[in-house]
C-alpha positions in Angstrom: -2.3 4.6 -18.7 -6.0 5.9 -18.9 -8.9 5.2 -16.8 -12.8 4.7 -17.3 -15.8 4.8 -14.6 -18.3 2.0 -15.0 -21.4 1.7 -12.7 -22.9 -1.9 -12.1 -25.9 -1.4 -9.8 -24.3 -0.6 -6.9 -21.1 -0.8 -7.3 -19.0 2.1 -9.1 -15.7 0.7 -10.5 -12.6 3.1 -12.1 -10.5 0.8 -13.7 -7.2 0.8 -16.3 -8.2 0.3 -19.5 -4.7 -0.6 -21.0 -5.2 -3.6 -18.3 -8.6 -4.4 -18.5 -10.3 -4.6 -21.7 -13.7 -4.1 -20.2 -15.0 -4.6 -16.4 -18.0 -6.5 -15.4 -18.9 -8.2 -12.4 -16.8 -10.8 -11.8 -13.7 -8.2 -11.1 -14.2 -7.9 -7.7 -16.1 -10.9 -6.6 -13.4 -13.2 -4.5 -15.8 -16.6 -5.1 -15.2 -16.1 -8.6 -11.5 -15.3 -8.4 -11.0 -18.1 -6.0 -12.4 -21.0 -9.0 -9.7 -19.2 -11.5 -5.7 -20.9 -11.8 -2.9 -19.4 -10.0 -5.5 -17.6 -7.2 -4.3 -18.0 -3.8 -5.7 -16.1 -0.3 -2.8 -14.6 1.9 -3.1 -13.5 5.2 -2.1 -9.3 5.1 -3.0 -7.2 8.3 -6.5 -6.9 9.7 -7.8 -9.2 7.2 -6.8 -11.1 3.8 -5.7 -10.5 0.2 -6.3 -12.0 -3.1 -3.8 -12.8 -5.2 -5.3 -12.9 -9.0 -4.1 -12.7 -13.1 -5.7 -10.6 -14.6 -4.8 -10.9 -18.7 -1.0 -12.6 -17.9 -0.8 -9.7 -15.1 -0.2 -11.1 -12.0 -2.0 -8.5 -9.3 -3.4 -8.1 -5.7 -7.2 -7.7 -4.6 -7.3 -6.0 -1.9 -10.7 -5.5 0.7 -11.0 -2.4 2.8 -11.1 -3.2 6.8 -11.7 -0.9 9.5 -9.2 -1.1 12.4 -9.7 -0.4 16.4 -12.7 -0.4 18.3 -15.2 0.1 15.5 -14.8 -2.5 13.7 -16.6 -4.3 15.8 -19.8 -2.5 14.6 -18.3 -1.6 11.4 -16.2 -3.9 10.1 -15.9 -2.8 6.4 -18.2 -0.4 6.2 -16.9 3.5 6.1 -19.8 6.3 5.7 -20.0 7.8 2.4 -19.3 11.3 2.1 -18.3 10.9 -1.5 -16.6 9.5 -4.5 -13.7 11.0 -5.1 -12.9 10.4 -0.7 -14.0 6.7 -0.9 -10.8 4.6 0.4 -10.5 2.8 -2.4 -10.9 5.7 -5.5 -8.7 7.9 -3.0 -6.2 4.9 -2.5 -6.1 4.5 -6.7 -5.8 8.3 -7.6 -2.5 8.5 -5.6 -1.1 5.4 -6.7 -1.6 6.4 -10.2 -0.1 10.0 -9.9 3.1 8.0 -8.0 2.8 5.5 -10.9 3.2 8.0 -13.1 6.0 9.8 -11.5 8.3 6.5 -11.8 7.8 6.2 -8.0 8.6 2.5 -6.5 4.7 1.5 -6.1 2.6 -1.0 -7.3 0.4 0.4 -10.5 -3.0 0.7 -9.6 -5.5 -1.2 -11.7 -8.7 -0.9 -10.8 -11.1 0.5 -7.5 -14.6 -0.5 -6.6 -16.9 1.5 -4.1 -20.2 -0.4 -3.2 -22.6 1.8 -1.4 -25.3 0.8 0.8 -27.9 3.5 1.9 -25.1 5.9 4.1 -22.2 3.0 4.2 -20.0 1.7 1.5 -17.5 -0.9 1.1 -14.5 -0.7 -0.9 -12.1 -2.8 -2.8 -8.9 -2.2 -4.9 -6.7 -4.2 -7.3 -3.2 -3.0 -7.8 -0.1 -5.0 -9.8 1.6 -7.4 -7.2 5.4 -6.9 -6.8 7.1 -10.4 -7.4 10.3 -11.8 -5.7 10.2 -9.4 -2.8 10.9 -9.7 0.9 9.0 -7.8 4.0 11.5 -5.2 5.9 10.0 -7.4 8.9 11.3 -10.7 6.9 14.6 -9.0 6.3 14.5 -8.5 10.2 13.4 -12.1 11.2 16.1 -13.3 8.9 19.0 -11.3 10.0 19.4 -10.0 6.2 18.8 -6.3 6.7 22.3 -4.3 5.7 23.3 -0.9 6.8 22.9 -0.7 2.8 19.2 -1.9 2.9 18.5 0.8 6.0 20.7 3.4 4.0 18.7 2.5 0.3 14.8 2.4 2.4 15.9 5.9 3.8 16.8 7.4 0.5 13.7 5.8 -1.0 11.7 6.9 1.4 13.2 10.4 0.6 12.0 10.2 -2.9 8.5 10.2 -2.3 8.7 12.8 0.2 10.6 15.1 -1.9 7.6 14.8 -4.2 5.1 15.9 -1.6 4.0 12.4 -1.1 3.3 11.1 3.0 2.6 7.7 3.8 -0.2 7.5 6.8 0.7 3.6 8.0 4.3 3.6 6.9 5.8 0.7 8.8 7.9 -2.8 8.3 4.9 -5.0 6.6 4.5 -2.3 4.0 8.4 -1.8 2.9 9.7 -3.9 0.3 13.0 -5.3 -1.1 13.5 -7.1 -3.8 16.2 -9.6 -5.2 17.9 -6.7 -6.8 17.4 -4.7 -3.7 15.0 -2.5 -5.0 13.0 -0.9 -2.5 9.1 -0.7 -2.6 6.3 1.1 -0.9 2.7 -0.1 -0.6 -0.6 0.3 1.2 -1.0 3.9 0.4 -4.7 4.1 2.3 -5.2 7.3 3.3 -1.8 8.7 2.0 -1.3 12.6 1.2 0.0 14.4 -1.4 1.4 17.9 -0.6 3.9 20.3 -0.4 7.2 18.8 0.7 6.3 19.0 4.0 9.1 18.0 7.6 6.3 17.7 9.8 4.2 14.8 7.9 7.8 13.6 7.2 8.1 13.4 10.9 4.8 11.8 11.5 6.3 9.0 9.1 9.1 8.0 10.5 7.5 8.2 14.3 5.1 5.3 13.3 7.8 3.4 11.4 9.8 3.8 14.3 7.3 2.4 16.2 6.7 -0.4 14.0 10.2 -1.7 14.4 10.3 -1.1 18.5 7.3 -3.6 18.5 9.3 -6.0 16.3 12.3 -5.7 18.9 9.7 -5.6 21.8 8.1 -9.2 20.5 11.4 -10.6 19.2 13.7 -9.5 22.4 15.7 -7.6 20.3 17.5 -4.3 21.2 16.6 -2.1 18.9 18.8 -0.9 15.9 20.1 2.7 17.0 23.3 2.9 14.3 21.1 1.1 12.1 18.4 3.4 12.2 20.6 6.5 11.7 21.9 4.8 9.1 17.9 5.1 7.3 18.0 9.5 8.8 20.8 9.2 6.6 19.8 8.0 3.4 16.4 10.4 4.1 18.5 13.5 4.7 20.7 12.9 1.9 17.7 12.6 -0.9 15.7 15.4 0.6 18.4 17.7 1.6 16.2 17.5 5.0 18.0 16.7 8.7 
């Protein structure tokens, strides 16, 4: 798994080359994607993703979308204060040192960064994840198991016994598949570290939160022995109470 850095006028792409024989263009440009077989727009979030195949590999585009109250003057745009802190390049890097480490992530395949005067935009492809389920579908279902809480705390655990803090961690962005493997994604803005109990505590306040709204929107009470059951499988892989 190596990487090259191609610039194509403005846009500055780092990109897999064990994926991706060479980049050009078209990579990132959604018209094209969208007049290629087996493409298909999803609704993800504050805006939309791409689903694409890139050489038999099927794999996500993602575009970069500001949140709150500026993005109403800003909607993709972020200020450039850099490569290496761009959203996307940032987004790749950690996703390819997780990759690396066997953590449950999608491998990263290629970033793009396309800067206008003091703005940029960003975009990222990663591998998608097939057969898997939302936390929140698991929810809506009613096929979430004090296994499934016990197996997303202790994988949960496993990233942050490496150091590695999600910023957005929440339902949408836990995943489970048919063999109840348990995923991460959406690693925007994540940090590596030292193993650290007060970003681990940041964590699992806005996760916590994120299920609360679920409950709040689906008149549910919310899962108390269920979410011990998660401290659980956290404490148990990280030695951590």
């Amino acid at each position: 798994m190596s990487s090259q850095l191609l610039k194509i006028n403005q846009d500055i792409i780092i990109y897999d080359d064990t994926v991706i024989d060479e980049a050009d263009e078209n990579l990132f440009d959604t018209n094209y994607w969208q007049t290629q077989p087996q493409s298909e727009i999803v609704s993800k979030g504050r805006g939309e993703i791409l689903l694409i195949n890139i050489n038999g590999q099927p794999a996500v585009l993602k575009h970069y979308y500001r949140g709150g109250l500026i993005a109403n003057a800003l909607l993709d745009k972020y200020l450039w204060i850099g490569l290496e802190s761009s959203r996307s390049f940032a987004e790749y890097k950690i996703l390819r040192t997780m990759y690396k480490l066997n953590l449950p992530v999608p491998r990263p395949i290629a970033a793009r960064v396309n800067k206008q005067g003091l703005f940029y935009q960003a975009d990222l492809i990663t591998s998608q994840i097939i057969g898997v389920n939302s936390m929140a579908d698991l929810l809506l279902k009613q096929r979430l198991t004090p296994q499934h809480w016990l197996d997303i705390g202790d994988c949960i655990g496993r990233f942050h016994q490496l150091g590695f803090y999600h910023d957005d961690l929440n339902i949408e962005n836990i995943m489970i598949d048919h063999e109840e493997n348990v995923f991460l994604l959406d690693f925007d803005k994540g940090v590596q570290s030292q193993a650290d109990k007060n970003y681990s505590t940041r964590s699992f306040d806005r996760m916590k939160r994120s299920v609360m709204k679920w409950c709040s929107l689906n008149n549910q009470p919310f899962p108390g022995t269920e979410w011990e059951q998660l401290m659980v499988g956290h404490s148990l892989r990280t030695g951590q109470d």
